[in-house]
C-alpha positions in Angstrom: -6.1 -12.2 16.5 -7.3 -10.0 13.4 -11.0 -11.3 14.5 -12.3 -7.3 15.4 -10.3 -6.2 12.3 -12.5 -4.6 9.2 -11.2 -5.0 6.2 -13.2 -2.4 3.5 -12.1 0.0 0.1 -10.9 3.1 1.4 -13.2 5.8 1.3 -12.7 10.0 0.3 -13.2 10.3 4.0 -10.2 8.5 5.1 -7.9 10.4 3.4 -6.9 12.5 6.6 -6.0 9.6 8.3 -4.2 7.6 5.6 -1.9 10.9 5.2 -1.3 10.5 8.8 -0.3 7.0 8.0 2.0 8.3 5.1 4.0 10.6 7.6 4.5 7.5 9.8 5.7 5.5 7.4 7.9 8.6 6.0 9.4 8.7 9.4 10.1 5.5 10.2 11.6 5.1 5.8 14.0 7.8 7.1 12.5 10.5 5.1 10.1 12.3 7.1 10.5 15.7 4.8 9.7 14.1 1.5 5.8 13.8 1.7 5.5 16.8 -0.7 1.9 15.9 -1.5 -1.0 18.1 -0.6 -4.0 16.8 1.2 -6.2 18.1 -2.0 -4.1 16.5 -4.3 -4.0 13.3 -2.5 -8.1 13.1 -2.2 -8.0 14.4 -5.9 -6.0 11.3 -7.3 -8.2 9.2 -5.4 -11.6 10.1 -5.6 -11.4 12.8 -8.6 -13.1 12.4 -11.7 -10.5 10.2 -12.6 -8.9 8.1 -9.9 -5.7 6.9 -10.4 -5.1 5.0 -6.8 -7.4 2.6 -5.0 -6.9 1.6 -1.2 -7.5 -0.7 1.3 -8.0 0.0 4.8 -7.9 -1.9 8.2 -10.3 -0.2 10.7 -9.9 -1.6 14.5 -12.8 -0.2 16.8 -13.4 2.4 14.0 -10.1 3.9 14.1 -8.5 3.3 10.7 -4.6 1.0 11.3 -3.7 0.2 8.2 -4.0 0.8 4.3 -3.1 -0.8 1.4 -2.8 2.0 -1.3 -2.0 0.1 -5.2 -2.3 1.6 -8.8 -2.7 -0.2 -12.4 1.0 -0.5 -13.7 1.4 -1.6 -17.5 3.5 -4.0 -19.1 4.3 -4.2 -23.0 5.4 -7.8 -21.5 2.3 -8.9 -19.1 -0.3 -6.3 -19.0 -2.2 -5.2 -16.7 -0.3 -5.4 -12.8 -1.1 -3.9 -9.6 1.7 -2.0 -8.1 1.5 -1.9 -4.2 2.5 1.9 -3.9 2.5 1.7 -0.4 1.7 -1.2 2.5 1.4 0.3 6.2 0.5 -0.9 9.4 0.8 1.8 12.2 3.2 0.5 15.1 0.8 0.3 17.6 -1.4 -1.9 15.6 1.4 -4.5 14.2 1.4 -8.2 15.7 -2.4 -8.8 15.4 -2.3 -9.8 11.7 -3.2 -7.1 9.9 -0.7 -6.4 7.3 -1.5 -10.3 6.2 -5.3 -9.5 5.9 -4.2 -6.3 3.4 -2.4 -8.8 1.4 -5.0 -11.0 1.0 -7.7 -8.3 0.1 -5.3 -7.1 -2.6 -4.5 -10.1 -4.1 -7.9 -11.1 -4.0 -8.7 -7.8 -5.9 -5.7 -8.6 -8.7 -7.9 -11.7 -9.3 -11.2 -10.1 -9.5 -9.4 -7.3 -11.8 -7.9 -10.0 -13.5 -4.1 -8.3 -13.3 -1.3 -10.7 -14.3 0.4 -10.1 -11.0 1.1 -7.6 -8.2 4.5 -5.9 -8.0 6.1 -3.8 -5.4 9.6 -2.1 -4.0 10.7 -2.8 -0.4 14.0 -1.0 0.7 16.7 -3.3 1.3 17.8 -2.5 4.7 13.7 -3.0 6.0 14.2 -7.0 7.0 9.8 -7.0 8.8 8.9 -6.2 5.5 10.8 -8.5 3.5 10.4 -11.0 6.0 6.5 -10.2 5.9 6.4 -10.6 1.9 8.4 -13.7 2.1 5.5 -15.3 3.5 3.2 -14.4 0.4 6.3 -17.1 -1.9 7.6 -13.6 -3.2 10.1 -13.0 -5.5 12.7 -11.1 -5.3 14.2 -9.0 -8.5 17.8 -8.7 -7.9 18.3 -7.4 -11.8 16.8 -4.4 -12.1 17.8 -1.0 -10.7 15.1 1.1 -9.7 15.4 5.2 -11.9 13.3 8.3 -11.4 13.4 11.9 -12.3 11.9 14.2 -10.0 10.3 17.4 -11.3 
């Protein structure tokens, strides 16, 4: 199924595209008016002097499907953990095994980075994507409430 599917790191270039991909999954979250970033500040945090996100995409007859965008998230506990910011497959593109691929290229990158683990929020009303994870033997956290401040 995934057998004309590119897996590669994202590049500065793809940016455009993976916003696009933001907005979708904004839209389909329920949120479509809270993607507040700019497209400058996005490429900026990516592919600045100092990156603070790293991507995967999925490219399908050059046309960019998926991403996989993760940062380094600290413990005092474990360490060093990727946190999977964001895990998108556009609709059009879903079925073909995609999102699985993604997976697999970032756990195989925790490895290589030598992270203790890869960690990640899924709403609770999204049943694909928690069915999805449950095939990776995921665990669920039902302990901890999720906090923010905005600015």
């Amino acid at each position: 199924m995934a057998a004309n599917i590119i897996i590669r790191k994202a590049s500065e270039a793809d940016c455009p595209r993976m916003m696009e991909l933001v907005q979708e999954l904004a839209i389909y979250e329920r949120a479509p008016d809270e993607v507040t970033v700019s497209m400058e500040h996005f490429m900026e945090s990516g592919f600045g002097a100092n990156p603070v996100w790293w991507a995967f995409v999925a490219e399908e007859g050059g046309v960019v499907q998926g991403f996989a965008l993760y940062y380094i998230r600290y413990s005092t506990w474990k360490g060093q953990r990727m946190y999977l910011e964001d895990i998108l497959v556009t609709e059009e593109a879903r079925g073909k095994g995609i999102g699985a691929l993604l997976m697999n290229a970032l756990i195989a990158e925790a490895r290589e980075r030598k992270f203790n683990g890869i960690t990640w929020q899924v709403l609770e009303w999204n049943e694909p994507a928690i069915n999805f994870y449950k095939k990776f033997n995921t665990q669920f956290d039902p302990e901890w409430i999720n906090g923010k401040i905005d600015l």
